[in-house]
C-alpha positions as CSV (number, residue, x, y, z in Angstrom):
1,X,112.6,14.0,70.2
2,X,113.7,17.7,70.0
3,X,117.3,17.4,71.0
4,X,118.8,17.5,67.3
5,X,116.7,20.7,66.0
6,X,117.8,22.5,69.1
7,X,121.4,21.3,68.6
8,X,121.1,23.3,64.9
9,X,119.4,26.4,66.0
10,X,122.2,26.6,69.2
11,X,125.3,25.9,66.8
12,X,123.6,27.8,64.0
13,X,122.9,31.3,65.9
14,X,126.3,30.7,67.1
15,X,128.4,30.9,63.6
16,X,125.8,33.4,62.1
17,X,126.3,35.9,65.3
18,X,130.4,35.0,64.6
19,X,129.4,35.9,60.5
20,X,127.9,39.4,61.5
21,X,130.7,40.7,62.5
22,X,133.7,38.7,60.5
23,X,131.9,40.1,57.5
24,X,132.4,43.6,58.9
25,X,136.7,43.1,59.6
26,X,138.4,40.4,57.9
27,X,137.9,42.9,54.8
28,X,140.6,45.8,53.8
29,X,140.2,48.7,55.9
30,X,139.2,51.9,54.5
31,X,141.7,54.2,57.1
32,X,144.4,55.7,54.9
33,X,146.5,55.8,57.8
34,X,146.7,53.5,60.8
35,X,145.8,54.5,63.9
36,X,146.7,53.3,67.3
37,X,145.3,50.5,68.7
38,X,142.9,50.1,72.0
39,X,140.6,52.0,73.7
40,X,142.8,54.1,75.6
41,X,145.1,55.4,73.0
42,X,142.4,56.2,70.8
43,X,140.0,58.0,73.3
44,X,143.5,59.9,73.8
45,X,143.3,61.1,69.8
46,X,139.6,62.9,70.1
47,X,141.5,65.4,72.7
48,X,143.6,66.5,69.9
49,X,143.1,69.0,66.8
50,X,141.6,66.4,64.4
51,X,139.9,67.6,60.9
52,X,136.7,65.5,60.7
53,X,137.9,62.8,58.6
54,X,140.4,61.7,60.8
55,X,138.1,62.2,63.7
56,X,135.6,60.1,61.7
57,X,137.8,57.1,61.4
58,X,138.8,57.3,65.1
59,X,135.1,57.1,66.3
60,X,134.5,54.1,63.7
61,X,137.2,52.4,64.8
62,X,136.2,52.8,68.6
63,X,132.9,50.9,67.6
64,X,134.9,48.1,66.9
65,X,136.9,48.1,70.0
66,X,133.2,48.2,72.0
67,X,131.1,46.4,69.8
68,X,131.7,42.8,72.0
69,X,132.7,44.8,75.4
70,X,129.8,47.7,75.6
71,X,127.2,48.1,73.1
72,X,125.8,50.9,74.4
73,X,129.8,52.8,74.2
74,X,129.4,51.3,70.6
75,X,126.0,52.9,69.3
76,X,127.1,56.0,70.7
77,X,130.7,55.7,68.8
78,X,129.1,54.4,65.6
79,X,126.1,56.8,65.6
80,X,128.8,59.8,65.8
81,X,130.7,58.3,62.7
82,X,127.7,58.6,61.2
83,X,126.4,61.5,61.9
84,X,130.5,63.0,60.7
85,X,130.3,60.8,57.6
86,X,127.1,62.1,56.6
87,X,128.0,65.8,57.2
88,X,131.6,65.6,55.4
89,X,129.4,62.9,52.2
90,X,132.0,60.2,52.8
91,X,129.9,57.5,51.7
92,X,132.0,54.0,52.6
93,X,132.0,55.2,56.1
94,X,128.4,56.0,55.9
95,X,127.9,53.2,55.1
96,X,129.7,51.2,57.1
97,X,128.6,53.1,60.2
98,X,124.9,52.7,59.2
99,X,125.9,48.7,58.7
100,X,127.1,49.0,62.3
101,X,124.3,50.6,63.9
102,X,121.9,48.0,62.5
103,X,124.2,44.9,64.2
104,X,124.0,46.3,67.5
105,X,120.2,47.0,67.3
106,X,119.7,43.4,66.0
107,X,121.6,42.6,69.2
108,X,119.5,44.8,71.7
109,X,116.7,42.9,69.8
110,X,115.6,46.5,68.1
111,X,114.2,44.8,65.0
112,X,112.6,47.5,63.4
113,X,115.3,50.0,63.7
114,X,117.9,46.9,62.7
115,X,115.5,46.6,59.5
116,X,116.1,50.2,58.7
117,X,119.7,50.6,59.2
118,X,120.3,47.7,57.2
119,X,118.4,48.6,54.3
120,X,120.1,52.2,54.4
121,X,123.2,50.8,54.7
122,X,122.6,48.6,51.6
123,X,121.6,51.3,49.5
124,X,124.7,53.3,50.7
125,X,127.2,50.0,49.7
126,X,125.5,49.8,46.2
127,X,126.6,53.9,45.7
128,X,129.5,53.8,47.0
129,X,130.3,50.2,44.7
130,X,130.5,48.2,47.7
131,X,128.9,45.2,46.4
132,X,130.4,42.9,48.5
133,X,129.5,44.6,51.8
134,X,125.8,45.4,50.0
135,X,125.1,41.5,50.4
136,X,126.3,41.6,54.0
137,X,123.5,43.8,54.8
138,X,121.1,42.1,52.9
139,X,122.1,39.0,54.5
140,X,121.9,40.3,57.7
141,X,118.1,41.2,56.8
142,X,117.3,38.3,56.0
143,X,118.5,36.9,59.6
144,X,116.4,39.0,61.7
145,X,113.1,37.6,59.7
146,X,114.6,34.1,60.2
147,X,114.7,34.9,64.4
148,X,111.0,35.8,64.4
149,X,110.7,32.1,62.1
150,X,109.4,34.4,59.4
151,X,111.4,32.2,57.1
152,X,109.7,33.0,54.0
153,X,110.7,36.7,53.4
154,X,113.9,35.7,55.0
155,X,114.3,33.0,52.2
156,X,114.2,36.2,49.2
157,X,117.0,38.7,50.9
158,X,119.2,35.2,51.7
159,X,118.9,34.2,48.1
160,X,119.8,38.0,47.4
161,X,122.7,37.8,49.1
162,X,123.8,34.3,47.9
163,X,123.3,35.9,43.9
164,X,125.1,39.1,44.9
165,X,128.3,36.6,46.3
166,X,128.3,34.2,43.4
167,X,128.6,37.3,41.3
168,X,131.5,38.3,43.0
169,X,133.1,34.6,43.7
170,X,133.0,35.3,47.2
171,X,132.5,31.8,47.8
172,X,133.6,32.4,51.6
173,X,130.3,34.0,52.0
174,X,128.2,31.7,49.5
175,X,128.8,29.0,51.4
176,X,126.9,30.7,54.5
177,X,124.1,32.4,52.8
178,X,123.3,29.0,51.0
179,X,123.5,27.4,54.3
180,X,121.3,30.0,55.6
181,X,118.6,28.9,52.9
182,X,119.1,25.9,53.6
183,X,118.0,26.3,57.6
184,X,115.1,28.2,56.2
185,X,113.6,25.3,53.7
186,X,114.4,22.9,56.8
187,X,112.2,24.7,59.1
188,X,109.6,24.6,56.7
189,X,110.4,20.3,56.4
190,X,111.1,21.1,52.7
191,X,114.3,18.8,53.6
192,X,115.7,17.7,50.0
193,X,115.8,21.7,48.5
194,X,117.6,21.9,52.5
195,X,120.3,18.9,51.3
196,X,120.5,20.4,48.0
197,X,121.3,24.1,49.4
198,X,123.7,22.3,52.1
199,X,125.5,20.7,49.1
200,X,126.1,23.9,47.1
201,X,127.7,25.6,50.5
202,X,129.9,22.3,50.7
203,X,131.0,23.4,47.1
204,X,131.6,26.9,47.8
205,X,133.8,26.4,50.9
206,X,135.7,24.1,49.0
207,X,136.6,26.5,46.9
208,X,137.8,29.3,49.4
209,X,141.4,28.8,49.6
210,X,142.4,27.6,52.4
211,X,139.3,25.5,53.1
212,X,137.7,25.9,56.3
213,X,137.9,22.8,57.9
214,X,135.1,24.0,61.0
215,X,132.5,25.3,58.3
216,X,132.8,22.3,56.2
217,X,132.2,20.2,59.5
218,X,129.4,22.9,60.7
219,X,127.6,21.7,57.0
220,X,128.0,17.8,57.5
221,X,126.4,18.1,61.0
222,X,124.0,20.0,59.7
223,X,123.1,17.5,56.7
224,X,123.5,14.8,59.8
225,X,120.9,16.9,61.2
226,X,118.6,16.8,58.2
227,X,118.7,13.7,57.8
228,X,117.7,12.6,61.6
229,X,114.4,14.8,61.3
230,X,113.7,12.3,58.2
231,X,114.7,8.9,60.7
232,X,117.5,8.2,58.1
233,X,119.8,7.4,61.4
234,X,122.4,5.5,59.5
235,X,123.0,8.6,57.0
236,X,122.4,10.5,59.8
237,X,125.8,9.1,61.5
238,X,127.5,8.7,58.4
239,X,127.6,12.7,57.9
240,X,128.1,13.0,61.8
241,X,131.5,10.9,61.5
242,X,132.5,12.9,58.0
243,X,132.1,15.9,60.4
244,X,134.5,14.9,62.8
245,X,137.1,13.9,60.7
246,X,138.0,17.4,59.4
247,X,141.1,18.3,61.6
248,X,141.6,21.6,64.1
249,X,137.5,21.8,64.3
250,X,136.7,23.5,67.8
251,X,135.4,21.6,70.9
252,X,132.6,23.2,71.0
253,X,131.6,21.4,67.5
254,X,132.7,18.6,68.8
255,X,130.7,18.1,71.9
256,X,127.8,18.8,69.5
257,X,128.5,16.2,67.2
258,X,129.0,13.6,70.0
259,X,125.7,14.5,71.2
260,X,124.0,14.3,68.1
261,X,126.2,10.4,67.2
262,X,124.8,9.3,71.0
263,X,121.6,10.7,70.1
264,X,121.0,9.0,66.3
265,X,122.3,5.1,67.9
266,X,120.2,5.6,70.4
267,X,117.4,5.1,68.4
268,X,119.0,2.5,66.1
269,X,118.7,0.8,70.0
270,X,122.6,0.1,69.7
271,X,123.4,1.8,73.2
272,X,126.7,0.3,73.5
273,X,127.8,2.8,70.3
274,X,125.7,5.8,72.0
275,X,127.4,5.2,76.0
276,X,130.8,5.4,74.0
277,X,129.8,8.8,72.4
278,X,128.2,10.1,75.3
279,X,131.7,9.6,77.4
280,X,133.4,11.1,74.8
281,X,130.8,14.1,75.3
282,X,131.3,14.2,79.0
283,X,135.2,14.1,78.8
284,X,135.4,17.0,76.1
285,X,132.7,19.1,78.6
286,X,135.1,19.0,81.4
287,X,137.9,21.1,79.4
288,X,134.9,23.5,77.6
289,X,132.4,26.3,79.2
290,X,128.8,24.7,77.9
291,X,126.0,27.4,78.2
292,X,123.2,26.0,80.7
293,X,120.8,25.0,78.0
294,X,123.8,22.4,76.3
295,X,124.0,20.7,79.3
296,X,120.3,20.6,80.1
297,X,120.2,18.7,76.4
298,X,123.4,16.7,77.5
299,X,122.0,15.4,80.7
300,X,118.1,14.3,78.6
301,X,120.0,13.0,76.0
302,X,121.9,10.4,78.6
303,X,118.8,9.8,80.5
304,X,116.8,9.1,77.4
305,X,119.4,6.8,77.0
306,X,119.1,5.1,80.1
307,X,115.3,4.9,79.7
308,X,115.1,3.2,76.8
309,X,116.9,0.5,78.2
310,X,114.5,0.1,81.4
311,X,116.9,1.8,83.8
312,X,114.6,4.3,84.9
313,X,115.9,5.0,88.4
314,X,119.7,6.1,86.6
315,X,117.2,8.0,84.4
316,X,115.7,10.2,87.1
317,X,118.9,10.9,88.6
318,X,120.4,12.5,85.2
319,X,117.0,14.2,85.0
320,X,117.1,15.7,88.2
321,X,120.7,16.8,87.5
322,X,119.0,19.0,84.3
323,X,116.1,20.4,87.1
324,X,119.1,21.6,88.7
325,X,121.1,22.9,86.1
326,X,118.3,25.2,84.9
327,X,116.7,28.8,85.5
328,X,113.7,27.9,86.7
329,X,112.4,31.4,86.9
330,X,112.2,31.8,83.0
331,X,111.0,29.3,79.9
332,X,112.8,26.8,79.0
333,X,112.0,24.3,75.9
334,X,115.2,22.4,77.2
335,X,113.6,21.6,80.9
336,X,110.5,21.1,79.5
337,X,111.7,18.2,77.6
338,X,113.6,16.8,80.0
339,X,110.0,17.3,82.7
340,X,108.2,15.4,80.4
341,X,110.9,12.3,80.3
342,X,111.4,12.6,84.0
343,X,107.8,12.0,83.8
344,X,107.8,9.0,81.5
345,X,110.6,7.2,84.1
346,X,108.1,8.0,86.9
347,X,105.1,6.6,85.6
348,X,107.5,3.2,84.5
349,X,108.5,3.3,88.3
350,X,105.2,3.6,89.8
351,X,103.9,0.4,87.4
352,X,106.9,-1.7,88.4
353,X,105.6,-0.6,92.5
354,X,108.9,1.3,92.7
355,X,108.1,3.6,95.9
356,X,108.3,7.4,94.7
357,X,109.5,10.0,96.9
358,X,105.8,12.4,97.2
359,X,107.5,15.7,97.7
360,X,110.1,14.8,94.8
361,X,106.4,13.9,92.7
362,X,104.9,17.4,93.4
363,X,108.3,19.5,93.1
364,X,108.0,18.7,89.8
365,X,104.3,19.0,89.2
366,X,104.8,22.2,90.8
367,X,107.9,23.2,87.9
368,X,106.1,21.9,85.1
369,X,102.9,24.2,85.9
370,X,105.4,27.3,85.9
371,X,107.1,26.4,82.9
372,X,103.4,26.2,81.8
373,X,102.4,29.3,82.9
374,X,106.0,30.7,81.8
375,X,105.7,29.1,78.0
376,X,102.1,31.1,77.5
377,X,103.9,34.5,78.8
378,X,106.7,33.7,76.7
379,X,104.7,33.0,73.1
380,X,102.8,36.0,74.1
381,X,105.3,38.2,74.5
382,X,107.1,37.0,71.1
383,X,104.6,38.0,68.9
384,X,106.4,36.4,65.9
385,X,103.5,36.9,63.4
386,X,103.0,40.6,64.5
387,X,107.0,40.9,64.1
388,X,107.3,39.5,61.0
389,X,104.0,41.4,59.7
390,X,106.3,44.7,61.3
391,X,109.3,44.7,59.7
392,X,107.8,43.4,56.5
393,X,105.8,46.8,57.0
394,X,109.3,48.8,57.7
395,X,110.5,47.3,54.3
396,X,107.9,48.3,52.3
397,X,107.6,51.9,54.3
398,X,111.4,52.3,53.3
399,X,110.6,51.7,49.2
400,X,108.5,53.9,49.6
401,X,110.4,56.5,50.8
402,X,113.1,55.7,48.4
403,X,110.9,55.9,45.8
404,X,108.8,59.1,46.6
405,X,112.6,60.6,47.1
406,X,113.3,59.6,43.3
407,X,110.1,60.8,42.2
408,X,110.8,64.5,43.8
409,X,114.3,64.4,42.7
410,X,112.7,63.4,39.2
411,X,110.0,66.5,39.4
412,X,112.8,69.3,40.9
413,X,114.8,68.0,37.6
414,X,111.7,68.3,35.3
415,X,110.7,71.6,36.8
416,X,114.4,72.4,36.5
417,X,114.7,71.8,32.7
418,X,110.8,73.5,32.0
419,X,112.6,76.5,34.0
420,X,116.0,76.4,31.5
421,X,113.5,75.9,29.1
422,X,111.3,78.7,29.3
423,X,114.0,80.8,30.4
424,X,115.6,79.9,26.6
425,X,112.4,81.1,25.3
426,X,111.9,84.4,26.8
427,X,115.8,84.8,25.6
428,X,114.5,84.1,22.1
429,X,111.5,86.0,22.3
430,X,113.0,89.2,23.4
431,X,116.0,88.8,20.6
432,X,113.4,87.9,18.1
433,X,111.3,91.2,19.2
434,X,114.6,93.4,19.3
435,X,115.1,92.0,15.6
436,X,112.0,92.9,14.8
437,X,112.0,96.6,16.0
438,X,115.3,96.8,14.6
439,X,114.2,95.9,11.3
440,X,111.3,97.7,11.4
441,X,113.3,101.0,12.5
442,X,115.3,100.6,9.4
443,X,112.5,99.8,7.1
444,X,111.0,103.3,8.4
445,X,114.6,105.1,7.9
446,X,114.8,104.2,4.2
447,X,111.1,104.8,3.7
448,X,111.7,108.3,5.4
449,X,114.7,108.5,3.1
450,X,113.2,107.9,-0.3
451,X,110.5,109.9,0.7
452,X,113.1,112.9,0.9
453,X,114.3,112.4,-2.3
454,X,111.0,111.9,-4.3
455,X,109.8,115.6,-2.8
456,X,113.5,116.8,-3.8
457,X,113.1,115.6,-7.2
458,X,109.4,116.7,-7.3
459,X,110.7,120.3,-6.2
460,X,111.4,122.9,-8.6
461,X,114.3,123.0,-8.3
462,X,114.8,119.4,-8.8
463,X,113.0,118.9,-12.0
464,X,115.4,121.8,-13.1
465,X,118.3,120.1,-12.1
466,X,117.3,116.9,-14.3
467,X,116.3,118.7,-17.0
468,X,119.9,120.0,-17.0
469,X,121.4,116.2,-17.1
């Protein structure tokens, strides 16, 4: 059963896309001044005589207003703040408009650029003594090697981040970089170092004032969830329920977790427990939107339901209401589950001499060989080793660059100081050789001197003058 790993990676992407940009806004802002708000008013301002900081701030502040309405209007808007923050050396908003630019390739699925601009941008936070904002982007790296499963190197830049925020008792964002490690050692089924990095995010959020009631139930489901790949149902449930009792969580969460309590009696076979949470599910889903793929894993996780008690025929008809809830022109791990129960209910039909419906029989045949077909296209076109293999490569292309940009900095100094240096010398040598002639010069006008006054002495007229005295 796949329902409960898919539940995690759904809920999961979900509050890490949400962290991306919280950890961007919920900060103080750098404007000294405030500036208007919306898209109108401020598109109004760039008309006007602005000097380029003020300018700067407008255009950073319109990538915020764009960022969830039009990413393309938000590149363009971020790259300009850049490209203004860079010119006038304002460093935060460098920064910060790099940091940007690197969220909204991650979101255009631009890796390799995403890779770069987060690594500048971390580099820019550490000068600028942005610490806090540093392990944002480090974070953030590490979450674009844990979407190509490359959950290794994402494991180093999440544990980065999670030092960097213990440093700074920013326990908000402890608790989600250690959950982040945790979904990393889980994917690898290293599932007690998962429960012991789930615990220590526990302990952080309770200690951000006021504690966050939906990411302390986000971190019990996700323990439930641990615990159901291990077949621990009962603990399994037990963190499921602790879940649900925090107060004001969304409905969202909540349909998940009564999914996931259906899901774990279900296979404790008591089905009287799992129908009462699945009505629960189905009453919550008729006041929320549920993305297609939710409901596809709704609809199996009834029908499983149904199966597993022998009533196959109410277990085809749930099926069949997945078939028709889903694309069927792109793969989808979700209807491939739920082709391969429909299957199982089929075949325990057929034995039973239950009559089948032919064209219903090759409909499907003919959907599971496209999802086939689709599945191979799909794998192939991810490329997750060769991803992970690229940006690893962008990583180490970027120290590089750093470094070979310290050690020319380091040789213009040396050749700077040998220059002074040498310089100095020449100064020295040239007094030293004026000294000299000037001595010499002198040493030659006494000699001349006392040479004058030996021949005056020698002279007649000087020997007469001394024999006088």
């Amino acid at each position: 059963m796949i329902y409960l790993d898919l539940y995690l990676r759904k809920y999961s992407l979900f509050f890490l896309f949400l962290f991306f940009f919280i950890s961007c806004s919920n900060t103080e802002e750098i404007t000294p001044e405030p500036l208007p708000e919306g898209v109108v008013s401020l598109e109004a301002m760039l008309s006007d005589d602005l000097d380029n900081e003020k300018r700067m701030e407008v255009y950073y502040q319109l990538y915020k207003e764009y960022r969830s309405k039009n990413v393309s209007q938000a590149e363009e808007y971020a790259s300009k703040a850049l490209s203004l923050a860079s010119q006038i050396q304002n460093l935060k908003y460098e920064a910060r408009s790099r940091h940007a630019l690197g969220l909204l390739q991650q979101q255009k699925g631009e890796y390799k650029k995403a890779i770069n601009s987060y690594l500048r941008a971390a580099d820019l936070f550490e000068s600028s003594g942005d610490i806090a904002r540093m392990a944002d982007a480090t974070n953030n790296i590490g979450m674009l090697f844990l979407n190509v499963e490359g959950y290794t190197y994402a494991l180093q830049y999440f544990k980065k981040a999670a030092n960097i925020y213990a440093q700074n008792k920013d326990f908000k964002y402890l608790s989600v970089a250690y959950s982040n490690v945790a979904t990393c050692y889980s994917k690898g089924s290293d599932y007690v170092t998962s429960l012991e990095y789930l615990n220590r995010a526990i302990d952080a959020t309770n200690k951000t004032p006021p504690t966050d009631q939906e990411m302390l139930a986000y971190l019990f489901n996700k323990k439930g969830n641990i615990n159901y790949f291990e077949k621990d149902y009962e603990l399994a449930i037990s963190n499921y329920e602790k879940a649900l009792a925090y107060t004001g969580i969304s409905n969202h969460l909540k349909s998940t977790l009564f999914d996931n309590l259906a899901n774990a009696y279900m296979y404790l076979a008591r089905y009287g427990e799992a129908e009462y949470w699945i009505k629960k599910g189905n009453e919550i889903e008729n006041i929320i939107t549920l993305d297609i793929s939710s409901k596809i894993q709704s609809y199996n996780i009834e029908g499983e339901l149904y199966q597993l008690q022998g009533h196959h025929e109410k277990a085809v008809k749930m099926f069949e209401k997945a078939i028709n809830e889903a694309d069927k022109t792109v793969f989808n791990e979700y209807l491939d589950n739920t082709l391969d129960l429909l299957s199982k209910s089929q075949r325990a039909l057929a034995a039973n001499n239950v009559s089948l419906n032919i064209q219903d029989v090759l409909r499907i045949n003919d959907i599971r060989q496209r999802q086939q077909t689709l599945k191979e296209s799909y794998i192939k076109d991810l490329q997750y080793n060769q991803l992970q293999i690229l940006l690893d490569k962008e990583v180490e292309s970027y120290h590089r660059e750093v470094k070979q940009a310290k050690l020319d900095s380091e040789r213009i100094t040396i050749f700077k100081s040998v220059g002074i240096a040498i310089t100095c010398l020449v100064i020295a040598l040239i007094g030293t050789v004026v000294e000299s002639r000037r001595k010499i010069k002198k040493h030659e006008g006494d000699h001349y001197r006392m040479s004058k006054i030996r021949e005056l002495f020698q002279s007649p007229l000087g020997k007469k003058y001394l024999e006088e005295k």
